[in-house]
C-alpha positions as CSV (number, residue, x, y, z in Angstrom):
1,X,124.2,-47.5,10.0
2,X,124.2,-49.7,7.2
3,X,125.6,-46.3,5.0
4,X,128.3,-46.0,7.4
5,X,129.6,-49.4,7.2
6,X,129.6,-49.4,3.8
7,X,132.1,-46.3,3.7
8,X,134.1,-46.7,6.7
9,X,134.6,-51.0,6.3
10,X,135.3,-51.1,3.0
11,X,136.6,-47.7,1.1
12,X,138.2,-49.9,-1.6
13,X,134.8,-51.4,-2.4
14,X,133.2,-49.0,-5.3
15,X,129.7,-49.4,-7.1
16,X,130.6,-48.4,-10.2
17,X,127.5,-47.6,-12.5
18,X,128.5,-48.2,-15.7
19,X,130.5,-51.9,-15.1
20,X,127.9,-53.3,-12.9
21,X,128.3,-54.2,-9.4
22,X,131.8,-54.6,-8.2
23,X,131.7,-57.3,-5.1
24,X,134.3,-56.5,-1.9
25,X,136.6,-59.0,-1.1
26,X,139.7,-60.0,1.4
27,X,141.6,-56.4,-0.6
28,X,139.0,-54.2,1.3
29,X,140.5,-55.4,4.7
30,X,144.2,-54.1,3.7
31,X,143.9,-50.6,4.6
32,X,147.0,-48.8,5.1
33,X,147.3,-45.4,6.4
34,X,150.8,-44.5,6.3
35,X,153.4,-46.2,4.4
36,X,152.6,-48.9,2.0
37,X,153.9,-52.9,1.8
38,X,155.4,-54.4,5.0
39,X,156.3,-51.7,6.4
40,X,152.5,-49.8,6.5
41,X,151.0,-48.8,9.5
42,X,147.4,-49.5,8.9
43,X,144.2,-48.9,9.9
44,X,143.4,-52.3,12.6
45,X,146.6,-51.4,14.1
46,X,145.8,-47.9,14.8
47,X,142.4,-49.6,16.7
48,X,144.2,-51.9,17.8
49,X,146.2,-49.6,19.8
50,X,143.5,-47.0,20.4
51,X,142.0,-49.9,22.1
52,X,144.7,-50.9,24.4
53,X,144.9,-47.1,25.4
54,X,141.1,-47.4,26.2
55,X,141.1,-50.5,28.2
56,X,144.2,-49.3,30.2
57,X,142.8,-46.2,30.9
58,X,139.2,-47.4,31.7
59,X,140.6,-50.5,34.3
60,X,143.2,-48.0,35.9
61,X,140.4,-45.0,36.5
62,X,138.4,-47.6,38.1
63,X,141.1,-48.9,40.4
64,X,141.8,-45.9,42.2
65,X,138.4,-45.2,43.1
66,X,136.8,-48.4,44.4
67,X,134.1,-48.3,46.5
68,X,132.0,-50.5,48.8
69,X,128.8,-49.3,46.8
70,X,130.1,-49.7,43.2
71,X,129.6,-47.3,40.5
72,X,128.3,-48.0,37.0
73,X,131.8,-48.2,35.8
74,X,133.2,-50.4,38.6
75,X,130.2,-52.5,38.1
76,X,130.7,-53.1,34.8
77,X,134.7,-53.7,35.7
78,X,133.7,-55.3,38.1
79,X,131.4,-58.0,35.9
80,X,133.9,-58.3,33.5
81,X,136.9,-59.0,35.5
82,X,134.1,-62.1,37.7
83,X,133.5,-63.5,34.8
84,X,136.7,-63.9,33.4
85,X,137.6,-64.9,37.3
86,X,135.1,-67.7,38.0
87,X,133.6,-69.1,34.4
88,X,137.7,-69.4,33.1
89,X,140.0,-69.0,35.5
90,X,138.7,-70.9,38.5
91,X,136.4,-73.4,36.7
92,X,139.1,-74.2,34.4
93,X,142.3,-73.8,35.7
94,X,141.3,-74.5,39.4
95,X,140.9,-72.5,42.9
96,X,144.9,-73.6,43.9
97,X,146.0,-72.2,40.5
98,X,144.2,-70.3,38.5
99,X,145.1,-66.7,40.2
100,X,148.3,-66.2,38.7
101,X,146.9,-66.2,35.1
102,X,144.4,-63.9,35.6
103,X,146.2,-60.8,34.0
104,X,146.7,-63.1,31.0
105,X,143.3,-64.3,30.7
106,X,141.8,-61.1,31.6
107,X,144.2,-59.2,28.7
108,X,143.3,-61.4,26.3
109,X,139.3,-61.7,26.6
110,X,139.3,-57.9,27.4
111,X,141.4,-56.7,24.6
112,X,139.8,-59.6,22.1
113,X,136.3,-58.5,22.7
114,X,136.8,-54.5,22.1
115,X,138.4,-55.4,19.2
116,X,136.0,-57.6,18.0
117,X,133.0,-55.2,19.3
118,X,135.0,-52.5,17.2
119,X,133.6,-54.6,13.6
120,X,129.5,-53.2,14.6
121,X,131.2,-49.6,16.2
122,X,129.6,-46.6,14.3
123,X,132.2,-44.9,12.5
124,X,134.8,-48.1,13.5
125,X,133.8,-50.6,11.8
126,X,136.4,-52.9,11.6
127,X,136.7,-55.8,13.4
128,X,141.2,-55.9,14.5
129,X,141.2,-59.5,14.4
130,X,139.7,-60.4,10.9
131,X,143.8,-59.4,10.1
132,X,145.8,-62.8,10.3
133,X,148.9,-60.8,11.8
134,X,146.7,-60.0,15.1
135,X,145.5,-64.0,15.7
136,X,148.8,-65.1,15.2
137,X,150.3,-63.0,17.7
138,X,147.2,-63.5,20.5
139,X,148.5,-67.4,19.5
140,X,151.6,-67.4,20.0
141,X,151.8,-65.3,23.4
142,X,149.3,-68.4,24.4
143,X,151.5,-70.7,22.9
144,X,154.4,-69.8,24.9
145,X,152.5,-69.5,28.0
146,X,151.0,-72.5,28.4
147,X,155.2,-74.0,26.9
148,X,156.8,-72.2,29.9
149,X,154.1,-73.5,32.3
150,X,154.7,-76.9,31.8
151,X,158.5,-76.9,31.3
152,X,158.3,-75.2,35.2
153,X,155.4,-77.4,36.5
154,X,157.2,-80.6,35.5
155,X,160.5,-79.5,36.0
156,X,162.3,-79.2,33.2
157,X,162.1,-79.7,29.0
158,X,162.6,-83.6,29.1
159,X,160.5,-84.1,31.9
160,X,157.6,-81.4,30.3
161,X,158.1,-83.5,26.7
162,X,157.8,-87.0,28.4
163,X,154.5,-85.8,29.8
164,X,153.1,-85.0,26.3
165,X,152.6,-89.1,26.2
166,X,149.0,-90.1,27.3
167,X,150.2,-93.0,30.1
168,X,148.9,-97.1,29.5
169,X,149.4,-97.2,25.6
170,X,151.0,-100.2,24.2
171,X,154.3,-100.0,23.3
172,X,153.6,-100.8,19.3
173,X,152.0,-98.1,19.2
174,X,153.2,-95.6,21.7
175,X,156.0,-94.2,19.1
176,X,152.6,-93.1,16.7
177,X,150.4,-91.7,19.6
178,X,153.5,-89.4,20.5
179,X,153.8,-88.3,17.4
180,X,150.5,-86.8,16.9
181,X,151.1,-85.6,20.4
182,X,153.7,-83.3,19.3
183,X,151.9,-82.1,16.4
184,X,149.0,-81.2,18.2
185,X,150.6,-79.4,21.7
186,X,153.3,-77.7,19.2
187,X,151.4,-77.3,15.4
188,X,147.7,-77.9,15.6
189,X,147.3,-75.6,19.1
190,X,148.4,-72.6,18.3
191,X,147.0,-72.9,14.1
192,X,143.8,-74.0,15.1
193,X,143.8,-71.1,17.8
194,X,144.7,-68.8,15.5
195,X,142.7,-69.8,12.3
196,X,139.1,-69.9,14.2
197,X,139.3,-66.4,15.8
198,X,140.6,-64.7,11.9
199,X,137.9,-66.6,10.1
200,X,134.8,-66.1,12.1
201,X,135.8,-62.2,12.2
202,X,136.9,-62.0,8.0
203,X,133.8,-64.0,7.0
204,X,131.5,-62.1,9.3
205,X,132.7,-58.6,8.4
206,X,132.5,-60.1,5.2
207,X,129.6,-60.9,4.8
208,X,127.8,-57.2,6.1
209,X,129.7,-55.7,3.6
210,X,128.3,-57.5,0.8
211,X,124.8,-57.3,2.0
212,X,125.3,-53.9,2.7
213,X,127.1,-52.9,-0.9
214,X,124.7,-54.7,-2.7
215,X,122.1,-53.8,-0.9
216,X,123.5,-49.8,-1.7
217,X,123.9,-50.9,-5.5
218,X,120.6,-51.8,-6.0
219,X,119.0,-49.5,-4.1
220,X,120.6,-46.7,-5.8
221,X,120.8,-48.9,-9.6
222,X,118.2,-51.0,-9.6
223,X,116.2,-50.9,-12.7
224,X,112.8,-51.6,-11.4
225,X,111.2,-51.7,-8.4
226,X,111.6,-55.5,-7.7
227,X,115.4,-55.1,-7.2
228,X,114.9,-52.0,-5.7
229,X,113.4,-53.8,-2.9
230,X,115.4,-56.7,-2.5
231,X,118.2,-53.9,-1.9
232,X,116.0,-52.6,0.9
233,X,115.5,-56.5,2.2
234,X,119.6,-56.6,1.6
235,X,119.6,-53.8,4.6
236,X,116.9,-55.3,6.5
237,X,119.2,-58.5,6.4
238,X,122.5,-56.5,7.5
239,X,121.0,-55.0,10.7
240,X,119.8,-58.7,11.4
241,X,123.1,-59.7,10.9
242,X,125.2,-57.6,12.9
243,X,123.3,-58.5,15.8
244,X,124.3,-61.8,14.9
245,X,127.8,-60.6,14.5
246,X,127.7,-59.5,18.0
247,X,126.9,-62.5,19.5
248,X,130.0,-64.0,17.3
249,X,132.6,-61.6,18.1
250,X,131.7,-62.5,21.9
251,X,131.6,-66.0,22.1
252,X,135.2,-66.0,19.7
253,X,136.9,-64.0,22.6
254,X,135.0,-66.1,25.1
255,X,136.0,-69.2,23.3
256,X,140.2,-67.6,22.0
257,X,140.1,-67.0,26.3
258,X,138.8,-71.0,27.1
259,X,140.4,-72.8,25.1
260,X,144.0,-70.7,26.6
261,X,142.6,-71.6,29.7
262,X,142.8,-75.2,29.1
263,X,146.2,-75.5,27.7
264,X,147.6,-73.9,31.1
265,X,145.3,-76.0,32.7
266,X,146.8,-79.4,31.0
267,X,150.4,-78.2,31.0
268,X,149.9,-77.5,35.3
269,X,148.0,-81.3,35.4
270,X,150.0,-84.4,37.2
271,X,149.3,-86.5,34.2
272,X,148.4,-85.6,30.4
């Protein structure tokens, strides 16, 4: 496993005998397969999409063959989709409200966790979302969600922009709480939304790699046994990690999923 990861994550990132170990960094995870410079069509894109194409396929298949004694794959549908339903749609958004965003929330925790999942995937290896481009789009489709909700559920841009105010503060300081108000709903949101999901995935992918490099490097260079063995402790450490990483690249899609949740949530609310 650990050999795999090594050649499919990070093809850039060469052990080069005779100049010493050569640590990956953020260049491995720009991996272009056709084209080159903006216009490149590159490797997370091409599981990014394979993805899609998988989910689509898998939810469909299962849909036109429901039963009342479910099958392994409409159980697991089945598990996925209740989760998503009760723990963040209904506990979040409510029972009156919350079944209207269900595609949304669904789309996102479904299509954020096999692309996160696709980071520890023999032969994959490459987790979509450690790509700033793909967080910042998952943002920003939030971002206007949770917008248009409010502008409807108050009725209207002024009325949705005088609810950003928290009611009962002072007036001497009312112009200063607003402010912050509209930097968080419109700057800090979507950023922050953005920011967390690309850095756990880039610093966890990240860091296997190096373990598993160096671990390669001095397995295969060492020049005595000690350092031969802390390369074979390096790969002892990876496999520990990825499990690790698992439990990450979950709880980011569960968290990406929540957190979307609660900004519908607070847009559809009476008061801020």
């Amino acid at each position: 496993m650990s050999a795999t990861l090594a050649a499919a994550a990070a093809p850039h990132a060469a052990v080069v005998a005779d100049d010493g170990f050569k640590a990956p960094g953020v260049a491995d995870f720009w991996q272009p397969l056709v084209g080159h410079g903006a216009f490149a069509f590159t490797r997370p894109a091409l599981v990014l999409l394979l993805s899609v194409g998988l989910l689509g396929w898998f939810f469909v298949s299962v849909s036109r063959k429901l039963e009342v004694v479910p099958s392994k794959r409409q159980f697991k549908a089945e598990l996925v989709y209740g989760f998503v339903r009760d723990t963040i749609g209904r506990d979040v958004i409510g029972s009156k409200d919350f079944r209207r965003f269900l595609p949304l929330l669904f789309t996102l925790f479904t299509v954020i966790l096999v692309n996160n999942l696709a980071g520890i995937i023999p032969f994959v290896q490459f987790p979509t979302f450690s790509r700033i481009a793909f967080p910042i789009v998952a943002a920003l489709i939030v971002y206007v969600a949770y917008h248009v909700v409010g502008v409807r559920a108050k009725g209207g841009v002024g009325p949705y922009m005088k609810s950003i105010m928290p009611p009962g503060i002072p007036w001497w300081i009312a112009w200063f709480v607003y402010i912050l108000e509209l930097v968080t709903f419109f700057i800090t949101r979507p950023l922050t939304l953005a920011l967390r999901l690309f850095g756990n995935m880039l610093a966890g992918h990240l860091l296997l790699l190096v373990f598993t490099v160096g671990g390669e490097y001095m397995l295969l260079h060492g020049g005595n046994i000690g350092i031969r063995g802390a390369g074979v402790v390096s790969f002892l450490f990876t496999i520990v990690m990825t499990l690790f990483e698992l439990i990450i690249e979950f709880l980011q899609a569960f968290i990406f999923t929540m957190l979307a949740a609660i900004y519908i949530a607070g847009a559809l609310a009476e008061e801020h």
